[in-house]
N, C-alpha and C positions, 0 to 999 in steps of 0.2 A: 237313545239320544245322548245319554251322557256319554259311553263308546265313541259317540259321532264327534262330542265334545273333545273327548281327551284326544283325539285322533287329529284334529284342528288343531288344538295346542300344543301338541308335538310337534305336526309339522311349520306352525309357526316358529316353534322357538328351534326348530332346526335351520330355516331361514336364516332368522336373527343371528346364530350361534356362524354361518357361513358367510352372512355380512358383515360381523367382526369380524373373519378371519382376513378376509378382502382385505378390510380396509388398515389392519394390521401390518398385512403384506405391502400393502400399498406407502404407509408410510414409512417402513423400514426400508421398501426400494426409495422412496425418494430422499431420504435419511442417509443411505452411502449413496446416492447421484452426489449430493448435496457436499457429501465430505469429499468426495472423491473429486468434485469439481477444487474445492476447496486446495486440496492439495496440489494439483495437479497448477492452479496460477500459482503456488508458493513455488512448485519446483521450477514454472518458468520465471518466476521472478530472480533466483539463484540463480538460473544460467545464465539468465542476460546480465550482469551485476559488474563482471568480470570483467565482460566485453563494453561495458558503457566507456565513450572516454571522459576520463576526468584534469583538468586543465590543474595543473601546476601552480603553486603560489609564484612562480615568477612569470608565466606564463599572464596568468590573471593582471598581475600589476601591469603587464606591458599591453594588455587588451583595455586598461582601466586606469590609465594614465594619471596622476595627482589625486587618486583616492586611498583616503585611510581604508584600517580598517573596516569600519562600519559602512562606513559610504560602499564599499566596495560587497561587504554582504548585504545592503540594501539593493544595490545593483542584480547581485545574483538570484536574491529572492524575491523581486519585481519579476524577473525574468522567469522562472521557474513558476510564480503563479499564476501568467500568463498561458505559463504552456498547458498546465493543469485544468486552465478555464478553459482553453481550445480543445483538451481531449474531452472534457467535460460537455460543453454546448455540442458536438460532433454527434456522442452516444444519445446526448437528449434528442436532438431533432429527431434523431432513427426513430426514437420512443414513439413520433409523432405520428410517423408516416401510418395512412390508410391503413398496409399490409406491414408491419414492422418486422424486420429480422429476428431471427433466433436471439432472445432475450438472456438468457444465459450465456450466452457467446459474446452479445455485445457488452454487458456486465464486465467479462473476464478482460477481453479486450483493455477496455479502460481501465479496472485497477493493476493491468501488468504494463500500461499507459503512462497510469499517473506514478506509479512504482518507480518507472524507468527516470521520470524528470525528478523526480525528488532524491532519488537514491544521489544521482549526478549533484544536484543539491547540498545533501548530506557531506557527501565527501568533498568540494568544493567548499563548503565551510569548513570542514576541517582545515585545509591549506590555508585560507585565509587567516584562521586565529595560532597558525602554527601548531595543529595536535593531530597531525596526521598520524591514523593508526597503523603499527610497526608491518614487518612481516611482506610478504610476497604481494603483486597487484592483486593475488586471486584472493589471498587472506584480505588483507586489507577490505576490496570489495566485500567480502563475505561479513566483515566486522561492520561495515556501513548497512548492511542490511541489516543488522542484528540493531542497528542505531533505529534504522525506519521502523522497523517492527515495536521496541519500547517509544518511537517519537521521542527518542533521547539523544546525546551527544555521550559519542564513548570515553573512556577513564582511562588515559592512555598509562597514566601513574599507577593503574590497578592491573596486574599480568589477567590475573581470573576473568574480569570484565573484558577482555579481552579474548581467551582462552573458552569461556561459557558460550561466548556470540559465535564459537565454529561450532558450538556441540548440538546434542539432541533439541537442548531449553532454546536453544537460538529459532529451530527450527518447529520448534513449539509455537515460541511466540509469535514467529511469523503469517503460522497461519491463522493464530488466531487475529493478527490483522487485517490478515486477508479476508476475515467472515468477519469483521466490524465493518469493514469498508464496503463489504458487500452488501450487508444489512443500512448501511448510513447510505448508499446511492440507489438502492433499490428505486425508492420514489420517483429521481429523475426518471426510468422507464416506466414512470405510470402516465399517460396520456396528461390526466386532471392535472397533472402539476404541470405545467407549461414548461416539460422538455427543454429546450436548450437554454433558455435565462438559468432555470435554477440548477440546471446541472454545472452550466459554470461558474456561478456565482459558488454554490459549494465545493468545489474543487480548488475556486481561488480562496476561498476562508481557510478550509483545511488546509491547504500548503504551509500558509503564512502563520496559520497555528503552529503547525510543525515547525519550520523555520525557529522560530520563537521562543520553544524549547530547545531545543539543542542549540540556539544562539548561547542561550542562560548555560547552560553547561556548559559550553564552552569558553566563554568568559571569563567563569572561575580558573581557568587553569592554561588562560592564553600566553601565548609567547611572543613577546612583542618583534616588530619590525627594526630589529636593531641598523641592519647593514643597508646603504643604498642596494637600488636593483640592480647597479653594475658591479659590484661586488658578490650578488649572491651565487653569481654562476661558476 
């Protein structure tokens, strides 16, 4: 009997010793899905960055006729978290649906969505408070992205801040925005949470968050509107 015993408890904890191993495997595959999704929206978010257009501060004033400053990035960031709450209610409703799409897909969708209008955003303020960052469209671009990723306005008086936002940390930090923003919209695709209200309701808070920061930064070290607009050209 005891033979019969030890022979039970062997193969129990043979089991047991194969069902950790599963479930081990299981989360270290889902462990790089996860990363590997992860990176793969930072690296579309870089490519498109480049190609987004971004309207000129003279450009801006002639669409936005007798607005200051601020009127003019209230303008912009009215507009931007509009667009944020439309990608936003879009991905919720999907959440809804009976048979809902591929949730990882519609996820990535949206923050290389909301990436796209804010970035545009970002840089658009820039023109606006005069601290457009130096360098090539492509640099440039790439430095605004390095702005979305800290939710900061860049240092245009600091070469490094500048210079860091093209390197590895730039691209560090961006994905780890990318897996906040992933982790902070999860919800909208849970059914319970009513889908498209809340999905745009937080995509319009967090814009205008954003916005707000890099407003503040760029305030301190704005260059005023000296010239009429028929002189700047």
């Amino acid at each position: 009997m005891e033979a019969e015993h030890d022979d039970v408890d062997e193969a129990e904890r043979g089991r047991m010793a194969s069902l950790a191993t599963n479930l081990g495997r299981g989360v270290r595959r889902g462990g790089e899905r996860a990363r590997a999704g992860v990176y793969a929206v930072a690296d579309r978010i870089m490519a498109n960055a480049p190609r987004i257009p971004v309207r000129d501060l003279a450009t801006l004033r002639e669409q936005f006729p007798g607005l200051g400053p601020e009127e003019l990035a209230d303008k912009l960031v009215a507009g931007a978290a509009g667009g944020t709450a439309t990608v936003g209610a879009g991905v919720g409703a999907a959440a809804m649906l009976p048979a809902p799409p591929a949730m990882p897909t519609e996820l990535a969708a949206e923050i290389v969505g909301v990436a796209s209008i804010e970035f545009k955003l970002i840089a658009e303020l820039h023109e606006v408070y005069g601290v457009r960052a130096p360098g090539t469209v492509r640099q440039r671009a790439i430095a605004y992205v390095g702005c979305w990723a800290e939710e900061r306005g860049i240092d245009v008086a600091q070469p490094v801040s500048v210079n860091a936002a093209l390197g590895v940390q730039m691209k560090r930090e961006l994905r780890q925005q990318v897996l906040r923003r992933s982790f902070r919209n999860m919800p909208v695709l849970t059914p319970f949470m009513v889908g498209a209200a809340v999905g745009a309701a937080m995509n319009r808070r967090d814009t205008k968050k954003l916005a707000r920061k890099v407003r503040k930064d760029l305030r301190a070290q704005q260059i005023p509107w000296d010239l009429p607009l028929a002189l700047e050209r």
